[in-house]
C-alpha positions in Angstrom: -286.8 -28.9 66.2 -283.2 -29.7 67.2 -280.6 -26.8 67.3 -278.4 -27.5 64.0 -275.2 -26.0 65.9 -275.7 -28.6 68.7 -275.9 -31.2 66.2 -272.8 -30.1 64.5 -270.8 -29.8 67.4 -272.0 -33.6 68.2 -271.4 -34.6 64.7 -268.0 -33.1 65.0 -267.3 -34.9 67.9 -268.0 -38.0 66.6 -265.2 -37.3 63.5 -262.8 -36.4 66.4 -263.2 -39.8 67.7 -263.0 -41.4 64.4 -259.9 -39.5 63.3 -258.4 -40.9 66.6 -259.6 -43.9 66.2 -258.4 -45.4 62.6 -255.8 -47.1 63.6 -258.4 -49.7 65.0 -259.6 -50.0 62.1 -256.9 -51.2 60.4 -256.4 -53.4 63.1 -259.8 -54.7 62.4 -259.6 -54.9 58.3 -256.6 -57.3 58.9 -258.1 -59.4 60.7 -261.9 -59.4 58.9 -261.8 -61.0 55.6 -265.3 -60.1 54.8 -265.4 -57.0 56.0 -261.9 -55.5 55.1 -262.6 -53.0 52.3 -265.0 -51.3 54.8 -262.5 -51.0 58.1 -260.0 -50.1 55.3 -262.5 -46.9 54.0 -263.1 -46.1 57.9 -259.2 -46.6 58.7 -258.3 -44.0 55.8 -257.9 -40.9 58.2 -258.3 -38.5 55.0 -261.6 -40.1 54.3 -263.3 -39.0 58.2 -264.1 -35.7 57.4 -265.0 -35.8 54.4 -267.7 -38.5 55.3 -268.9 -36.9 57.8 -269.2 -33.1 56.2 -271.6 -35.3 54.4 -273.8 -36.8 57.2 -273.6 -33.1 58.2 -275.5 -31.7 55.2 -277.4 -34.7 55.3 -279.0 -34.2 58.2 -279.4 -30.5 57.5 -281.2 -31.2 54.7 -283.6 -33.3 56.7 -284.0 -30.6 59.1 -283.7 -27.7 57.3 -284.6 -28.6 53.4 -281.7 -29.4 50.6 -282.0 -26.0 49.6 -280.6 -24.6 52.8 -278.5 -27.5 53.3 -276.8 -27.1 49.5 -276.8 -23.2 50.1 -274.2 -23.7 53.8 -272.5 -26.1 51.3 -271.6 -23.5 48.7 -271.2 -20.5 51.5 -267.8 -22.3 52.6 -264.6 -21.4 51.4 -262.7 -24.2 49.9 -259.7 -22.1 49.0 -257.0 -23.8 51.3 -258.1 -27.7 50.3 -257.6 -26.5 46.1 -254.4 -25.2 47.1 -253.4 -27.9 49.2 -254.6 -30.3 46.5 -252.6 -28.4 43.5 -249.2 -27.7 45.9 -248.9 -31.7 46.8 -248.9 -32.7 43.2 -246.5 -29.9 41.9 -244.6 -30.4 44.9 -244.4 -34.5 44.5 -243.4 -34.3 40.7 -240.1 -35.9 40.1 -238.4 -32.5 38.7 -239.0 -30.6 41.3 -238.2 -33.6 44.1 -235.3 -34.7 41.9 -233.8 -30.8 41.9 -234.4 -30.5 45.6 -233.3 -33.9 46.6 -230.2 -32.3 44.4 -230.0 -29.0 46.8 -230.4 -31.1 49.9 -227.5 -33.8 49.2 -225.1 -30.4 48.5 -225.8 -28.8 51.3 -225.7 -32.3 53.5 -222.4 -33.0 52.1 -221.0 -30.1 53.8 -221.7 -30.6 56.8 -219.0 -31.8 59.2 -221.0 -34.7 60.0 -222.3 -38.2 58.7 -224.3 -37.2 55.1 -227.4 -38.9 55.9 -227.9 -37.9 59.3 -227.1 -33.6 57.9 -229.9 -34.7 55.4 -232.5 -35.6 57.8 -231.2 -32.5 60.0 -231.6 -30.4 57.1 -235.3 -32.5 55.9 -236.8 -31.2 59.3 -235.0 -27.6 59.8 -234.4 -25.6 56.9 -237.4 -27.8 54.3 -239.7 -26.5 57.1 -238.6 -23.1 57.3 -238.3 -22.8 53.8 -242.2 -23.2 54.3 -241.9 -19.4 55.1 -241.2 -18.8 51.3 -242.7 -21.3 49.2 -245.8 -22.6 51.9 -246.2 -25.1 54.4 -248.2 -27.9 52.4 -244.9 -27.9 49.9 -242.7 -27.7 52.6 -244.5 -31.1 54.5 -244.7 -32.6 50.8 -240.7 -32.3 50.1 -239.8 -33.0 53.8 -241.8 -36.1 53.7 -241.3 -37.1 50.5 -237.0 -36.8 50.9 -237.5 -38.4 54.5 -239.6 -41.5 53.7 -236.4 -43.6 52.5 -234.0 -42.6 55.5 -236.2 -42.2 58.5 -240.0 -44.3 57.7 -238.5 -47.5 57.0 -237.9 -50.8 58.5 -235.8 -51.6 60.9 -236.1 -47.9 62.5 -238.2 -48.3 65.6 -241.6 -47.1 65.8 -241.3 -44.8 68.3 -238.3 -43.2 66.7 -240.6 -42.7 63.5 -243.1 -41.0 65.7 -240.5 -38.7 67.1 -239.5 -37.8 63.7 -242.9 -37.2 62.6 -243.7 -34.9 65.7 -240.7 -32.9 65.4 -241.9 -32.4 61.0 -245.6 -31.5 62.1 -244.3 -29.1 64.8 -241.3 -27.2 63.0 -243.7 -27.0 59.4 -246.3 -25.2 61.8 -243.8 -22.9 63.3 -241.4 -22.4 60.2 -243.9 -20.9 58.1 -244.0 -18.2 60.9 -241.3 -16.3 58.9 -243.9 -14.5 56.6 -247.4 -13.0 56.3 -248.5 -15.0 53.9 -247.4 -19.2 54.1 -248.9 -20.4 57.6 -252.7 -20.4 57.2 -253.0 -19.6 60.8 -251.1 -16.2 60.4 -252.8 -15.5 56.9 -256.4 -15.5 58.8 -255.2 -13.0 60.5 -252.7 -11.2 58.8 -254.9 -8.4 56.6 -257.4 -8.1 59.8 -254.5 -6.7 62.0 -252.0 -5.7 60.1 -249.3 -7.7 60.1 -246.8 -7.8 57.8 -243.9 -9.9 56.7 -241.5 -7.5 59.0 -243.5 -8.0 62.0 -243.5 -11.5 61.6 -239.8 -12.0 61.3 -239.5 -9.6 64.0 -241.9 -11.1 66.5 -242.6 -15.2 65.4 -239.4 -15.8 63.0 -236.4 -15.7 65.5 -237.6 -17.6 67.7 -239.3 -20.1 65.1 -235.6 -20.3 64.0 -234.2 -21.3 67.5 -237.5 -24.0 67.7 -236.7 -25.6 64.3 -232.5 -26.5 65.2 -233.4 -27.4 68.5 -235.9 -30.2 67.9 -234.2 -31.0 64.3 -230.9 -31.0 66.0 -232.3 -33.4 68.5 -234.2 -36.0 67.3 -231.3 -36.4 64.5 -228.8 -37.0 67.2 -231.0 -39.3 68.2 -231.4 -41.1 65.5 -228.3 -40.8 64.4 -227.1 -44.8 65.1 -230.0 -45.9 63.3 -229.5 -44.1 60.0 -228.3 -46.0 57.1 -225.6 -44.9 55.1 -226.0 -42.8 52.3 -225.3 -45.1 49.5 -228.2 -47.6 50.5 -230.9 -45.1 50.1 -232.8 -44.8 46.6 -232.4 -41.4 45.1 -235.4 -39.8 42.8 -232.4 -38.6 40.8 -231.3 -42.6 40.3 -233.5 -42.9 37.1 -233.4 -41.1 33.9 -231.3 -37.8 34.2 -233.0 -34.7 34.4 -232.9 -32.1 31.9 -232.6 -29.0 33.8 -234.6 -27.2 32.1 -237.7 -29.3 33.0 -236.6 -28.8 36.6 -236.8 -25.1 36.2 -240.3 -25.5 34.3 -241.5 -27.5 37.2 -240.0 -24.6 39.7 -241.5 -22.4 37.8 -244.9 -23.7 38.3 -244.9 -24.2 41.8 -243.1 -20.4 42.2 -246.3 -19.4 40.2 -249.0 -21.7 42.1 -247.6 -20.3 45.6 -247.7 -16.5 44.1 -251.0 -16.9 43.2 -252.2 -19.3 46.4 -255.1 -17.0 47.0 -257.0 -17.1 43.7 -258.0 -20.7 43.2 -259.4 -19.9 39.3 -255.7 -18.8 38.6 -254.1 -21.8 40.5 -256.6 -24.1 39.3 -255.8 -22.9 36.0 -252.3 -23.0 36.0 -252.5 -26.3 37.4 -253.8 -27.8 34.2 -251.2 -26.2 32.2 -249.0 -28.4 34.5 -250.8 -31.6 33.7 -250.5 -30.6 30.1 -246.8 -30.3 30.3 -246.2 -33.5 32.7 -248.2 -35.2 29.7 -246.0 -33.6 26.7 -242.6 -34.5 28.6 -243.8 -37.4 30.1 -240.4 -39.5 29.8 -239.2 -36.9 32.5 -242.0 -37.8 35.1 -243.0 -39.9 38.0 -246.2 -41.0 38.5 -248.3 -38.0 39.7 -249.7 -38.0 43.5 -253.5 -37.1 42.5 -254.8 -39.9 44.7 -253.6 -39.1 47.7 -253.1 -35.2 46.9 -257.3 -35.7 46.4 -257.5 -37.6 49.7 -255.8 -34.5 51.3 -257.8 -32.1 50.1 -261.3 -34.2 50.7 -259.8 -34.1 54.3 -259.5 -30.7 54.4 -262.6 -29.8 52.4 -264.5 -31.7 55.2 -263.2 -29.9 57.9 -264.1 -26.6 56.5 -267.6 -27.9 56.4 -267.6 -29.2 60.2 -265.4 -26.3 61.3 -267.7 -23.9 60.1 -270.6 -24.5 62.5 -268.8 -24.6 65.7 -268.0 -20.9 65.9 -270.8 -20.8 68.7 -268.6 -22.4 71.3 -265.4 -21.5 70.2 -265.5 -18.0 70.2 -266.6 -16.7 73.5 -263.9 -19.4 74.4 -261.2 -17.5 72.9 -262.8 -14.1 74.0 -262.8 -15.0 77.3 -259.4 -15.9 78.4 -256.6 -13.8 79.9 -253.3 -13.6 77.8 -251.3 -16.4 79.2 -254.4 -18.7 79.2 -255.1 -17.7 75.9 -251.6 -18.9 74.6 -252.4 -22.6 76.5 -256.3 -22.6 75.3 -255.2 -21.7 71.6 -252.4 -24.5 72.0 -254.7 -26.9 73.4 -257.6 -26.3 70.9 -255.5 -26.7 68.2 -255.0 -30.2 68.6 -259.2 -30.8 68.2 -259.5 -27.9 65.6 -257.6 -26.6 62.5 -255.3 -23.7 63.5 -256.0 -21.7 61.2 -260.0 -22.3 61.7 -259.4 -21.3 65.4 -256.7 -18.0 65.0 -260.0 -16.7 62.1 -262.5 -17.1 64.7 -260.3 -14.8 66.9 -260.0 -12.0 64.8 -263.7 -11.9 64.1 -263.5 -10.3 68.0 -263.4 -6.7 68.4 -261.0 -4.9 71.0 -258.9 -7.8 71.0 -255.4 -6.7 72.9 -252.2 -6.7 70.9 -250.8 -9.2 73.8 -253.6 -10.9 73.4 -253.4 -11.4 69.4 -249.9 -12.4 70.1 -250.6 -15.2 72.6 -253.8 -16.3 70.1 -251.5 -17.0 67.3 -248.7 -18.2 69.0 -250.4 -21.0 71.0 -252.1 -21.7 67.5 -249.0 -22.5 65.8 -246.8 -24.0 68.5 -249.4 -27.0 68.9 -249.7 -27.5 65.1 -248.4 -30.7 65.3 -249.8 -32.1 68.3 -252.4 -34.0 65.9 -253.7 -34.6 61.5 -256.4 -31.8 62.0 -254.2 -29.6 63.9 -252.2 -28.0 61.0 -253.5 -27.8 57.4 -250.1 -29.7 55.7 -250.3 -32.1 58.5 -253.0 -34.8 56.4 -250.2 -34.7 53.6 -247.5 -35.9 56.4 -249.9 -38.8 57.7 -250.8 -39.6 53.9 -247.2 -39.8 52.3 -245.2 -41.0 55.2 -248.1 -43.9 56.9 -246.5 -46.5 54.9 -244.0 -46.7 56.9 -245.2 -47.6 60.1 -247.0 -50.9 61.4 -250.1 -51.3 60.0 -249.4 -48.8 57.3 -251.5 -46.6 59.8 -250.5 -43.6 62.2 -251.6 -43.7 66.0 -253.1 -40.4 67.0 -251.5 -41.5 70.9 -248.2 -42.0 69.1 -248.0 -38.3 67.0 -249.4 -36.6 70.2 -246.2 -38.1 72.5 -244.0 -37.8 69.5 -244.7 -34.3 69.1 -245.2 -33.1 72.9 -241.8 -32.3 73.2 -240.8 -30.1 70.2 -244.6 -28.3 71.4 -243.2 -27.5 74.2 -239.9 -26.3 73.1 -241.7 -24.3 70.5 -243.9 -23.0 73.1 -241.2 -22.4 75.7 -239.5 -20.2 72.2 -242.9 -18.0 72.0 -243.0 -17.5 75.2 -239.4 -15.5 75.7 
């Protein structure tokens, strides 16, 4: 009988190629009548792993017997896609876009400098590292979400977009390093070795600080001729006005689903309170992001099903390697496994060198953007922000050149 683990690892293969591969598709559903809803299904990048997490089971229940294959099912943890699921849709709700949208513009208007260029500078620096407080899918929800209008647009080049959208994967990944508990690649870790909040601030933080202006600083300057002024973009705040006490509801709620991101039947639970209230006050509301917030999370749920068969290769991988080839491997990795899937299998191994935990983590984070499965938040990013780019569709060539070099200044950072 065939080894399952082989089979997964082909099977997971075969999603990598597909999740790198969707923009074809899209290519092909405009340009097959008959067949368009199908390329359009296999062109959805939030649909691959989902799909096949289910050819997966399927063929472990031919192998193995739907008992066993149902039991692997229900042995995952699906923790991270709830929460990712929940966060988006607090996160997207017009209160708590409208009163950050608010926050942004003030502290834009400040700056010495053109409004909407500080607003994209402050989009992709301080939204990402405010990831360290209130997570990194909310961060990547309210960066995209505020960045859509002035950067993913037409008439702003494509490769610009890219470059944006490298430099918001890459600083989310690395400006959650602030804390124990908001990157999931630190939290896998975090209990297991004892790191605390300090420690991180101490030994990730600073230099996640110093990786976040440079590449924000950067690509904003770059930009900065193509930006259009202020006044033309459409502010969430433009409709109805706001009650602030709705706002602070809203706040509220996401403050109390990021406080209790580790206990989905609390979450879950407070996350139908928030329907109830969006439904009661509904004249202050936008249309919630369920569909695509799902999307995300049946992305993510998928990979936790592939992911968690491939420990047989990956391990003695990340065992085996000497600090500095650690830090490259881990960074490498990354971009063909989930981060925070690769820094769990690491402290799963015993004797592992402080050094050596350092360089895991770090090469973990500093290639979260380098591609969609790389970074837990980064499937919200390709889902909010595609429809901006041709073929409403995002290149997994063009995210990996747009984000190689805020990696490497990220990874130049660790490194010191």
């Amino acid at each position: 009988m065939p080894n399952i683990d082989h089979i997964a690892a082909a099977i997971f293969g075969i999603a990598l190629v597909h999740t790198f591969s969707t923009k074809a598709f899209e290519r092909l559903a405009h340009r097959s009548e008959r067949h368009a809803g199908l390329f359009h299904l296999l062109g959805e990048v939030e649909v691959v792993f989902g799909f096949w997490a289910f050819v997966l089971i399927a063929v472990m229940a031919m192998l193995s017997g739907g008992p066993q294959a149902v039991a692997y099912a229900e042995s995952r943890q699906y923790t991270e896609p709830l929460f990712v699921f929940v966060i988006m849709v607090v996160a997207a709700s017009r209160p708590v876009l409208v009163t950050i949208s608010s926050l942004v513009a003030t502290l834009a208007a400040l700056a010495p400098i053109r409004t909407s260029v500080a607003k994209v500078w402050v989009c992709l620096a301080l939204v990402p590292l405010a990831g360290s407080l209130i997570t990194e899918p909310a961060a990547m929800t309210l960066a995209a979400l505020m960045l859509a209008p002035l950067v993913f647009r037409p008439g702003m080049p494509e490769w610009m977009k890219y470059g944006a959208l490298g430099v918001l994967f890459v600083n989310v990944s690395i400006g959650g390093t602030l804390t124990s508990f908001a990157a999931p690649p630190v939290l896998m870790v975090a209990a297991t070795w004892g790191w605390d909040s300090a420690y991180m601030a101490a030994h990730f933080g600073w230099k996640a600080v110093i990786a976040v202006a440079i590449n924000a600083t950067a690509i904003a300057a770059l930009m900065r001729a193509r930006l259009i002024d202020d006044g033309a973009v459409p502010s969430p705040s433009a409709e109805a006005p706001l009650p602030r006490i709705v706002g602070l509801i809203h706040l509220g709620f996401l403050g109390a689903v990021v406080a209790f991101a580790h206990h989905p039947v609390i979450f879950i639970g407070l996350f139908l309170l928030f329907l109830g209230f969006t439904k009661a006050y509904s004249r202050h509301q936008s249309p919630l992001l369920l569909k695509e917030a799902l999307l995300v999370g049946f992305f993510l749920a998928g990979l936790v099903v592939l992911g968690g068969l491939q420990q047989w290769w990956l391990q003695p991988l990340v065992s085996g390697l000497e600090p500095m080839a650690l830090f490259f491997g881990a960074l490498g990795l990354t971009a063909i496994t989930d981060n925070a899937a690769l820094t769990y299998l690491g402290s799963l191994v015993k004797g592992m060198s402080d050094l050596n935990k350092y360089m895991l983590v770090a090469g973990a984070v500093a290639g979260g953007g380098l591609t969609v499965i790389a970074n837990a938040p980064n499937p919200a990013g390709v889902t909010l922000l595609r429809a901006g780019f041709e073929d409403e569709s995002i290149g997994a060539l063009g995210l990996l050149l747009g984000a190689a070099l805020p990696t490497a200044v990220a990874a130049a950072m660790f490194l010191l």
